[in-house]
C-alpha positions in Angstrom: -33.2 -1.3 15.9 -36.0 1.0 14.2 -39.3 1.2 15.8 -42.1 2.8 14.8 -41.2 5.9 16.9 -38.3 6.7 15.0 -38.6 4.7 11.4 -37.5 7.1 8.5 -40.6 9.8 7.6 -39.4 8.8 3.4 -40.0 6.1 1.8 -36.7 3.3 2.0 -34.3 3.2 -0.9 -34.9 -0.3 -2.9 -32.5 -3.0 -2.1 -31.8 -3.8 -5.6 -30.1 0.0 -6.3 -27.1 0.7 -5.7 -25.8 2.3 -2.3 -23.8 4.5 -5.0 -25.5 4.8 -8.0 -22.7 7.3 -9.4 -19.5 5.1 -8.4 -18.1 2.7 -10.3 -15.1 0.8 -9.5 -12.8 -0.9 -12.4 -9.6 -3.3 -11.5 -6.8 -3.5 -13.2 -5.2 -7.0 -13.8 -2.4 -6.4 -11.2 -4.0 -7.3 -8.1 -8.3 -8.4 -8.9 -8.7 -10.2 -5.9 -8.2 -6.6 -3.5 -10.8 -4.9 -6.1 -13.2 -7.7 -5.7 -12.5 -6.9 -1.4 -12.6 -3.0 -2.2 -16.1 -3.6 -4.2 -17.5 -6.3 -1.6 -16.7 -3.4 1.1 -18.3 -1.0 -0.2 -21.4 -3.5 -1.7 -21.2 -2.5 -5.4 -20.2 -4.7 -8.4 -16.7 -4.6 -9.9 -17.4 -2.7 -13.0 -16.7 -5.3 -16.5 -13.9 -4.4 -18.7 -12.4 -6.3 -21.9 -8.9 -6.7 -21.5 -6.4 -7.7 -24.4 -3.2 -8.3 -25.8 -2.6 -8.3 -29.2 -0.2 -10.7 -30.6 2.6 -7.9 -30.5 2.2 -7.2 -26.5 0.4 -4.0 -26.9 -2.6 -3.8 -24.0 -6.3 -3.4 -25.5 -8.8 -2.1 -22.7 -12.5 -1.2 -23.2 -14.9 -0.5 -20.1 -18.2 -2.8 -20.7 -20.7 -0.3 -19.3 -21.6 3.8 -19.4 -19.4 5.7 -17.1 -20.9 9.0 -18.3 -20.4 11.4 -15.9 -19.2 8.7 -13.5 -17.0 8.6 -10.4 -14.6 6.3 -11.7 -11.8 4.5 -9.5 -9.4 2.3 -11.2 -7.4 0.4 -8.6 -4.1 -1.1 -10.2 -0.9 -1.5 -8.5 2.2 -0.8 -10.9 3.8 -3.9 -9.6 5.8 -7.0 -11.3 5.8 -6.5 -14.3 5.9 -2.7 -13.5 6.1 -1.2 -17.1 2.9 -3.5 -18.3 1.3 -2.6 -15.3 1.8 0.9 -15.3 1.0 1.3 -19.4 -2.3 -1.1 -18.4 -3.4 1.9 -16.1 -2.3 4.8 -18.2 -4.8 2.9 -20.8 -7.7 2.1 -18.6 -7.6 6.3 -17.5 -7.3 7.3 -21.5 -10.4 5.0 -22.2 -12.4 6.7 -18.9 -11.3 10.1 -20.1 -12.6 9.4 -23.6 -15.6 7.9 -22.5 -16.9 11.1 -20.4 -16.4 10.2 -17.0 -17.0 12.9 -14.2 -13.8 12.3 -12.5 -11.1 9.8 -12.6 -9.4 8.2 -9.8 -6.2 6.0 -10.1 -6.4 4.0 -6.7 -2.6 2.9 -6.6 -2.3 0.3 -3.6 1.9 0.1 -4.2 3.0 3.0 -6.4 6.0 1.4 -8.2 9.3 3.2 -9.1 8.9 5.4 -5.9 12.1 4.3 -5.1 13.7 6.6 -7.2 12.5 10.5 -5.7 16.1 12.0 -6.4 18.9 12.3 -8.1 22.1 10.9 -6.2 24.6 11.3 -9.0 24.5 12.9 -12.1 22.8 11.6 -15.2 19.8 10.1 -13.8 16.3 9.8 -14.0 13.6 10.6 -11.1 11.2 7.8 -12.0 8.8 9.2 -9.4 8.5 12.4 -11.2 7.9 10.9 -14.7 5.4 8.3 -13.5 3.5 10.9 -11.8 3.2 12.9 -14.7 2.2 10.1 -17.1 -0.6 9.2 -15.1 -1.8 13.0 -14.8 -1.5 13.4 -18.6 -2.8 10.3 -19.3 -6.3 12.2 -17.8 -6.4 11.5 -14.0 -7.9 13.6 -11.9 -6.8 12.3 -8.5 -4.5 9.9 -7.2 -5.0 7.6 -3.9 -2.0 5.7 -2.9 -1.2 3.9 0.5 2.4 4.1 2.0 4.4 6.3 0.2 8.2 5.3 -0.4 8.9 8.7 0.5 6.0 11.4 1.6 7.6 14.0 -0.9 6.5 11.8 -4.2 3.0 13.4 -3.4 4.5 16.6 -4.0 5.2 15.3 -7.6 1.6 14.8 -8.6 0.1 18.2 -10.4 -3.3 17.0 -9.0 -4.7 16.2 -5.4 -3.3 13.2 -4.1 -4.8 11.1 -0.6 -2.0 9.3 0.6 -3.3 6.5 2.9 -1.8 4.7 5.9 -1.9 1.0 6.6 -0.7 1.8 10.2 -4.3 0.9 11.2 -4.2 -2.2 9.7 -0.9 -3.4 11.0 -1.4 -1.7 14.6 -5.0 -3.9 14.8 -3.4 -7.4 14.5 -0.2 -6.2 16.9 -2.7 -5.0 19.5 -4.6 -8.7 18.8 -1.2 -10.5 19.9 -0.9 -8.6 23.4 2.8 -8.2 22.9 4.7 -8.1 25.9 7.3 -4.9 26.3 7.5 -3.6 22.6 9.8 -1.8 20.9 9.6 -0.7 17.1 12.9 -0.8 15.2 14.1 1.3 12.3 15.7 -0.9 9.8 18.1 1.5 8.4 18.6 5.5 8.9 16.4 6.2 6.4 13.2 5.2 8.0 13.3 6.6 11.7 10.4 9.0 10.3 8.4 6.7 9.5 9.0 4.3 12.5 9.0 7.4 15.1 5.3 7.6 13.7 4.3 4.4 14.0 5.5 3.9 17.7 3.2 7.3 18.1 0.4 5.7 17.0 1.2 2.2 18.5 0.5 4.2 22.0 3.5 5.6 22.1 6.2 2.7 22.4 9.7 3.7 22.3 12.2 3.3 19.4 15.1 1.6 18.4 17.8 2.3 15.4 19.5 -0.1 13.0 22.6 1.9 12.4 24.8 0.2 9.9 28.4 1.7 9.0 30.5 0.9 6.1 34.2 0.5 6.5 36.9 0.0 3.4 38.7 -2.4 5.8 36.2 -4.4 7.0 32.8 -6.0 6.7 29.9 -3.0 8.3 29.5 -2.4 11.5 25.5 -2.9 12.6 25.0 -1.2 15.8 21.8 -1.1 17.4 20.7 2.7 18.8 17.8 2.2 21.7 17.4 -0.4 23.9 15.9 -3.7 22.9 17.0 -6.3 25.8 14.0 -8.4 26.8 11.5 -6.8 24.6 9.3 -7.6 21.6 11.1 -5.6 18.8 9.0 -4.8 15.9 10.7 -3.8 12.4 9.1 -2.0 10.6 9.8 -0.7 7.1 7.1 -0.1 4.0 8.6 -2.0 1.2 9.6 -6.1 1.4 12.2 -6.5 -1.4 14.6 -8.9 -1.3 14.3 -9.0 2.1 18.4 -8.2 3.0 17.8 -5.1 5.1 14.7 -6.7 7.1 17.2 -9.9 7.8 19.9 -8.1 8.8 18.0 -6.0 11.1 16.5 -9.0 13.0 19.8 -10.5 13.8 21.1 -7.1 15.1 18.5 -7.2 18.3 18.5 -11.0 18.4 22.1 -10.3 19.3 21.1 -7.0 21.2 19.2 -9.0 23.4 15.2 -9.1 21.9 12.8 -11.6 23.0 11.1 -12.0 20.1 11.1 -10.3 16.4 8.4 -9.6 14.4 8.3 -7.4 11.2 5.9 -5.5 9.4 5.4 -3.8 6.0 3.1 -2.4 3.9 4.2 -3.7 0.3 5.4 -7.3 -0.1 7.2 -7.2 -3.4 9.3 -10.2 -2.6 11.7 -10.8 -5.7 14.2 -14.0 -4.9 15.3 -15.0 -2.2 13.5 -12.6 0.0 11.4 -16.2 1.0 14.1 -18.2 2.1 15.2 -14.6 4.4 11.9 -14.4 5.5 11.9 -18.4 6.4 15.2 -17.7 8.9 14.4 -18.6 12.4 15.4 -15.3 13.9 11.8 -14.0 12.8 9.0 -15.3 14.8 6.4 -13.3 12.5 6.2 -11.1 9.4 3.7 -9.2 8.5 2.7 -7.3 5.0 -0.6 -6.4 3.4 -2.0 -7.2 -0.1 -1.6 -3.9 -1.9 0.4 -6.3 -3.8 -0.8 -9.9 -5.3 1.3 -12.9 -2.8 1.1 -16.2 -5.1 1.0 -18.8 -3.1 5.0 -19.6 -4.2 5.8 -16.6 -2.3 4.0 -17.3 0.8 5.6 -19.4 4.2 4.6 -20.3 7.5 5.6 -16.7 9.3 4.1 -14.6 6.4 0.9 -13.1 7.3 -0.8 -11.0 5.2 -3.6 -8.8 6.1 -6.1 -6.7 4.0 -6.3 -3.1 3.4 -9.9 -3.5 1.6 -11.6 -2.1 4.2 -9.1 0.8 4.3 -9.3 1.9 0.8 -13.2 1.4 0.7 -13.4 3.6 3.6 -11.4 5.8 1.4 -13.1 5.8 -2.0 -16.3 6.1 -0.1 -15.0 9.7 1.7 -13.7 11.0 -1.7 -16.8 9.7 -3.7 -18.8 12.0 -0.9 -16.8 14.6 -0.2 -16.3 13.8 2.9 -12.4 14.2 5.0 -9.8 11.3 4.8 -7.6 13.2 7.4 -7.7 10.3 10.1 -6.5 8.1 7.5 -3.7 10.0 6.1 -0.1 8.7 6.2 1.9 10.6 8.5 
């Protein structure tokens, strides 16, 4: 509480400016209600923007106010549909570019067609790579993204990147639950790196395996690697699709002997029938964050979705004043 012994010498900024008179913050029309969060966060008003379709489909964007010489963050996650959303971003950073802003931002809560970072047979496309490079010729000037499908998409951008992790998010509401004896599970080969890391920074809880073999005789053997008897086992993965893998993981350590299952992700994408899979009884809790819009038909009684608002505010703000974003790095 000031006092008069150690009240400010200058004279107080008036409420009515801005906290960051230089930072403006646009949303796409992929996910408003996380830029309304981002702006309330970081108390500034969602910039206005016109936004259009012509008869034909093609997407019409103009920015409502002077970003001249702006900070400029356009938060839009290339979700459902992808390629409108993606084109709708690719738009709104032309416009910026075109309208003299200092530096452009594409804030990219889910970064969609991640999923494909390689080539695992011939004649294929790396739809991370030509994303990336869309949205750096398009006029961007830095990327922020949270959760990665893969850590080496960042390697993909020609610009800097901040790659975010909503491990504190996730790790906040676990710790709120006072979980007896857990255990984080990898749902597949694939993402021990990423679980390893989160048992690290869940204080260092040890780690289980979903190891799944095919066989040309048989259905696939699931065997679970790690012990998981009696514990609280917590999946975790970063992406919520269908919700297959997350299913058949839980009913490997129900079998194995778990207590009690709980999974968590960062991106709920959700296409059909990931809600009836996420409605099974072998899951006592599942829980995502809203880098992606959850309609109300895709929500149920063990989906909990938390905010990463405060997390990409915290963000923005760092890059907006130079300051690090190391402690909030992905891993």
């Amino acid at each position: 509480m000031l006092t008069a012994a150690n009240a400010p010498s200058t004279v107080p900024t008036p409420a009515s400016q801005p906290p960051f008179p230089r930072l403006r913050l646009f949303s796409g029309s992929a996910n408003v209600p996380l830029s309304e969060q981002v702006a309330q966060y970081l108390n500034i008003e969602l910039g206005p923007v016109t936004r259009k379709h012509f008869a034909d489909g093609e997407i019409y964007i103009q920015f409502q106010e002077s970003i001249r010489g702006c900070d400029v963050f356009l938060l839009q996650p290339t979700c459902e549909p992808v390629n409108d959303r993606l084109l709708e971003l690719l738009i709104m950073i032309d416009a910026c570019k075109r309208a003299s802003a200092g530096q452009i931002t594409a804030v990219l809560p889910y970064y969609g067609y991640a999923r494909a970072d390689r080539r695992t047979s011939g004649r294929e496309s790396i739809t991370a790579k030509l994303a990336s490079d869309l949205i750096v010729q398009a006029g961007a000037d830095r990327v922020l993204s949270v959760d990665l499908h893969t850590a080496q998409v960042q390697a993909y951008f020609d610009i800097p990147i901040d790659h975010v992790s909503s491990f504190p998010v996730l790790i906040q509401h676990l710790k709120q639950r006072h979980l007896t004896n857990p255990v984080v599970v990898s749902p597949d080969i694939g993402g021990v790196s990423r679980a390893r890391a989160f048992a690290k920074a869940f204080g260092g809880a040890p780690l289980a395996i979903i190891d799944k073999r095919h066989s040309v005789s048989s259905s696939p053997a699931i065997n679970v690697i790690g012990e998981v008897k009696d514990k609280t086992a917590i999946i975790i993965d970063d992406i919520i699709d269908t919700g297959s893998t997350l299913l058949r993981a839980a009913q490997a350590v129900k079998q194995a002997g778990a207590s009690q299952v709980l999974a968590c992700a960062t991106h709920g994408v959700l296409t059909p029938p990931a809600l009836s899979r996420l409605n099974h009884p072998v899951l006592d809790e599942v829980i995502i964050t809203n880098t992606l819009p959850i309609p109300a038909d895709k929500q149920c009684d063990r989906l909990t979705i938390l905010s990463v608002a405060e997390l990409l505010g915290e963000t923005i703000q760092c890059i907006h004043q130079g300051l690090s974003v190391s402690c909030l790095l992905a891993s």
